[in-house]
C-alpha positions as CSV (number, residue, x, y, z in Angstrom):
1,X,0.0,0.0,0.0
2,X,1.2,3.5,-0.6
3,X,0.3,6.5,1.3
4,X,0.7,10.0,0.0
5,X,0.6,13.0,2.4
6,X,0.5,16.5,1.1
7,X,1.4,18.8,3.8
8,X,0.3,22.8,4.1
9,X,-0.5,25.9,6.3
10,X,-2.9,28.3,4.2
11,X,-3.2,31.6,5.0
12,X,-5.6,32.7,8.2
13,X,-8.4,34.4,5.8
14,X,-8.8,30.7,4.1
15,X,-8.9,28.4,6.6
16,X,-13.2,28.8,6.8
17,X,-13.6,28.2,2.7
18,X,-11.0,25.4,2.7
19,X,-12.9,23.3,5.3
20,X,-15.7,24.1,3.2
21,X,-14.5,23.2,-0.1
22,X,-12.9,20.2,1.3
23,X,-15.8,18.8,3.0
24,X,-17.6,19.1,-0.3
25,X,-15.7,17.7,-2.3
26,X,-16.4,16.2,-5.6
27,X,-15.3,13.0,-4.9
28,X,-14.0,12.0,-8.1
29,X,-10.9,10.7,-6.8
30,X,-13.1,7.9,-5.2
31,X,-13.8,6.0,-8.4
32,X,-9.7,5.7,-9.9
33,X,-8.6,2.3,-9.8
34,X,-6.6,1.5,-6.8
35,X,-7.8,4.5,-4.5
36,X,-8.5,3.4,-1.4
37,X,-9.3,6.3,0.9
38,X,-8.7,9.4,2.4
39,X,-8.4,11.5,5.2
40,X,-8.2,15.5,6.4
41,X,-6.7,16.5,9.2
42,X,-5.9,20.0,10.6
43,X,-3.8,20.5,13.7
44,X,-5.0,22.5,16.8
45,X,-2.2,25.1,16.1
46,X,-2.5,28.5,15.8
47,X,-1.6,28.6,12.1
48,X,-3.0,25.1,11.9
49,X,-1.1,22.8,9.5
50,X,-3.0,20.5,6.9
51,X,-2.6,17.1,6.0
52,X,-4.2,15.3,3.0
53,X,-3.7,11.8,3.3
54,X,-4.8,9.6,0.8
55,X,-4.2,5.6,0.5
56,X,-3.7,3.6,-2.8
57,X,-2.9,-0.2,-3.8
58,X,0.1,0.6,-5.5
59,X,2.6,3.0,-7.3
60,X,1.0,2.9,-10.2
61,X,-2.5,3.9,-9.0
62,X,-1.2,6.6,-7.4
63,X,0.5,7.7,-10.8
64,X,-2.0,7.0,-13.2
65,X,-4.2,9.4,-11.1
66,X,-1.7,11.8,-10.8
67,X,-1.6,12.0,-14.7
68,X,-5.7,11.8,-14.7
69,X,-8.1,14.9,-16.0
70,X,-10.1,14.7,-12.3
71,X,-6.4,15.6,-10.8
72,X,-5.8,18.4,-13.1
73,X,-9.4,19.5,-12.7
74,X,-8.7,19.4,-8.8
75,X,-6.0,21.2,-9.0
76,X,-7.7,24.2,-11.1
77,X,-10.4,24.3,-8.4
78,X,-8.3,25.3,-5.9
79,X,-8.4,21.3,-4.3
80,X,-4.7,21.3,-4.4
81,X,-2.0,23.7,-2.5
82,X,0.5,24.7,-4.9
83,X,3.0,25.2,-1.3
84,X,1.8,22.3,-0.1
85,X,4.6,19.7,0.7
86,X,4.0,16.2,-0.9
87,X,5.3,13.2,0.1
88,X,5.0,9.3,-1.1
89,X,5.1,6.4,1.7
90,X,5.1,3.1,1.2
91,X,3.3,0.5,3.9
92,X,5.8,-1.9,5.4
93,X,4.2,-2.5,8.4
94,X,0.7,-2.9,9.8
C-alpha cells in the first residue's frame, strides 16, 4: 500500500472556505482504480497545519491518477495547495 501526504498551512483568511470546499468535495478521486481512501486532518495550532492523506494499492495507482483529468481538474479548483509539501510512503508495516 502507498500512502501519499500533502502537507500545508494556508493563509488565516482561508482556513473557513478550505474546510468548506474540502468537506464538499467532488469525490471523483473515489472512483480511480486502486484509490483506497482518504483523510483530512488539521492540527490545533494557531496557524494550523493540513494534512491530506490519501491511501492507494500501489505506485502505479497513485500515478495514473496523478496524470488523470479529475487531478488536473482538482488542482484548477483550488483542491490542491500549490506550497503544499507532498510526500509518497510506502506501507511496510501494519
Amino acid at each position: 500500500m502507498i500512502v501519499a501526504i500533502s502537507r500545508f498551512r494556508p493563509p488565516e483568511e482561508q482556513l473557513e472556505p478550505l474546510v468548506a470546499r474540502l468537506q464538499s468535495r467532488s469525490r471523483l478521486v473515489d472512483r480511480h482504480e486502486g484509490f483506497l481512501g482518504l483523510e483530512v486532518l488539521r492540527s490545533f495550532e494557531r496557524q494550523p497545519e493540513f494534512l491530506l492523506i490519501t491511501r492507494w494499492r500501489d505506485r502505479e495507482a497513485l500515478k495514473a491518477y496523478l496524470q488523470s483529468e479529475d487531478f488536473q481538474a482538482a488542482k484548477a479548483s483550488g483542491g490542491v495547495q500549490e506550497d503544499a509539501t507532498f510526500t509518497m510512503y510506502e506501507l511496510v508495516a501494519h
